[in-house]
C-alpha positions in Angstrom: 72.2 95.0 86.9 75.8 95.3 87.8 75.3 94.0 91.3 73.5 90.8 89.9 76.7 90.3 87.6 79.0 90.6 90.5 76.9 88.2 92.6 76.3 86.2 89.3 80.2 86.4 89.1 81.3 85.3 92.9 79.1 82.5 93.0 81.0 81.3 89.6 84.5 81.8 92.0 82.9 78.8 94.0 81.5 76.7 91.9 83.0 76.4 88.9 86.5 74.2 88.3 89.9 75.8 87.7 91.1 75.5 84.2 94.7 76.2 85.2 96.6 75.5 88.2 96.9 78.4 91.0 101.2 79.0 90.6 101.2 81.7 94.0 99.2 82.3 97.0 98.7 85.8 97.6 100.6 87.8 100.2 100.2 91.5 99.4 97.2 93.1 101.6 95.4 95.3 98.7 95.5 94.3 95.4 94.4 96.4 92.5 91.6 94.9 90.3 91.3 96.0 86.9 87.9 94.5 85.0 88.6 94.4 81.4 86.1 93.3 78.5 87.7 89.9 77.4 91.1 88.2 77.5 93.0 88.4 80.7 96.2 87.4 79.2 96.3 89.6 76.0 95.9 92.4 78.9 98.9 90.9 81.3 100.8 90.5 77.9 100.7 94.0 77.3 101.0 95.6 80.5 104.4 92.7 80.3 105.8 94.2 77.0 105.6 97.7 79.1 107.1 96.6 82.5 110.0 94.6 82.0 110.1 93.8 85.6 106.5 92.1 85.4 105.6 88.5 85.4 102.2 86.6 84.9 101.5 85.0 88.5 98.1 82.8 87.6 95.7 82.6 85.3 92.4 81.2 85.5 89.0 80.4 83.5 85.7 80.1 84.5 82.0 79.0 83.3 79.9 82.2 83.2 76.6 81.2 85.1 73.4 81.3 83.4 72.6 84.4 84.9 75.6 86.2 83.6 75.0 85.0 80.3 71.3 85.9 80.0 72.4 89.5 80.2 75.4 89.4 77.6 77.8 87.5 79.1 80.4 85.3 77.6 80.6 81.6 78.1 83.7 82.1 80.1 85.2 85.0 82.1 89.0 84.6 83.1 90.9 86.4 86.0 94.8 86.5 85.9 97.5 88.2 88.3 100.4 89.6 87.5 103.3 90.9 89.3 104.7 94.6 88.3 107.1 96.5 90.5 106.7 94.8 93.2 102.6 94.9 92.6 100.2 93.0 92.0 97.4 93.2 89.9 94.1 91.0 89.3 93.0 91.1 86.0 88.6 90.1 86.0 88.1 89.6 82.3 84.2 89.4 82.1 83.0 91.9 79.6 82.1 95.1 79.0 80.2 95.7 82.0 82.4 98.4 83.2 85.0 100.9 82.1 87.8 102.8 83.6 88.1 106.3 84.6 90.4 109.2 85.5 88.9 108.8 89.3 91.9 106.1 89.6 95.3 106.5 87.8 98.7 104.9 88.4 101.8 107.0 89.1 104.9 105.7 87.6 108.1 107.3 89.5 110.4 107.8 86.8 114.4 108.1 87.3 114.9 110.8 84.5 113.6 112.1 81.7 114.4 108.9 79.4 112.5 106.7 81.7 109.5 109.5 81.3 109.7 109.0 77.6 109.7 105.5 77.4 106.8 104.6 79.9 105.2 107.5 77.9 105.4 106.5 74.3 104.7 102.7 75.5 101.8 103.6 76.9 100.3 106.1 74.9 100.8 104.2 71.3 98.2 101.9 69.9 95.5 103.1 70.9 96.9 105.0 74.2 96.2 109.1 74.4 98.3 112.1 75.8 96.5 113.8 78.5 97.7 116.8 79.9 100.2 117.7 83.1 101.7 114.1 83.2 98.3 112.1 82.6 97.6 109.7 79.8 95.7 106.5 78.8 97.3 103.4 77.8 94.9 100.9 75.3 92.6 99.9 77.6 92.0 103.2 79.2 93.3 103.2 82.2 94.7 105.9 83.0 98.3 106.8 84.1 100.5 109.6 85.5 104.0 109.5 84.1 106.6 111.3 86.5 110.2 112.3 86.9 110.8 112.1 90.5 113.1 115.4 90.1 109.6 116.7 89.8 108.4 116.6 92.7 111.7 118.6 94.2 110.7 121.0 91.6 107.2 121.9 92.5 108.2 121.8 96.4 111.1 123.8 96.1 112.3 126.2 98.7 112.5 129.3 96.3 109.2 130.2 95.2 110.5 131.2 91.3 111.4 127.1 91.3 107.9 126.4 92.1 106.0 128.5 90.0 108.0 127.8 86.8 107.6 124.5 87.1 104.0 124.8 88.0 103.4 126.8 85.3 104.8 125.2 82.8 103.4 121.9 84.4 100.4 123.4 83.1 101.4 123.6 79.6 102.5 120.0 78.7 101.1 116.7 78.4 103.9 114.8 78.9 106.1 116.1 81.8 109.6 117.5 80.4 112.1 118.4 82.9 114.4 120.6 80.9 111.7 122.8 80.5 110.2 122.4 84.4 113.6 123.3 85.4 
């Protein structure tokens, strides 16, 4: 089934009309693409309020095909892209077809232990959850891993006493603390 709504979906892509104009053409080789259940821009308005660096790129809406419909689809489906460090993202906003997973997560390189908490609480409020060493899930579910990049000097330190504390206390926490990796 989840092949025919992919196909149903692509042959949609060509025939259907743009409902908005394209703003960019894309230039980045691999682009993320993150298939949400409904409403492309209440997703890139979030992940926006987050990022402050971000920007909506396009946004676009389609006719579902019949096909699509028939097995619970929505009139429409809408795709968006947005721009977030330097990234971007497609957003496929046609239903609940599929669901994300911890097999793909998103590392945020964070400048300091501020940075961690922000990204952290921003992400893990309504609706988010803590995870453990790092991890958590924003609204949506997709998951993240929230990172001082002291860290990583930390857990590949010359002197071995360096690496295990801060392994084992990586162990301990959900959200990564430095004053206590140190």
């Amino acid at each position: 089934m989840r092949r025919e709504i992919s196909l149903s979906l692509l042959k949609a892509f060509r025939n259907s009309s743009i409902l908005t104009h394209q703003t960019n053409i894309m230039v980045q080789k691999i682009t993320p693409c993150l298939w949400v259940d409904k409403d492309a821009k209440a997703v890139v308005e979030y992940y926006l309020s987050i990022f402050k660096d971000g920007k909506l790129k396009e946004f676009h809406r389609y006719e579902n095909p019949p096909e699509a419909i028939e097995v619970g689809g929505a009139e429409y489906f809408e795709t968006a892209v947005m721009e977030i460090g330097e990234i971007e993202f497609s957003i496929l906003a046609a239903g609940p077809y599929f669901t994300f997973n911890e097999s793909v997560s998103f590392v945020i390189n964070c400048k300091d232990q501020e940075e961690v908490d922000y990204y952290w609480n921003a992400l893990t409020s309504n609706g988010g959850a803590e995870s453990n060493c790092g991890w958590c899930k924003d609204k949506y579910g997709l998951s993240w891993q929230v990172v001082p990049v002291e860290y990583f000097s930390l857990i590949n330190h010359a002197d071995s006493q360096v690496r295990e504390k801060a392994m084992r206390n990586t162990m301990k926490q959900k959200k990564l603390v430095l004053a206590e990796l140190r």
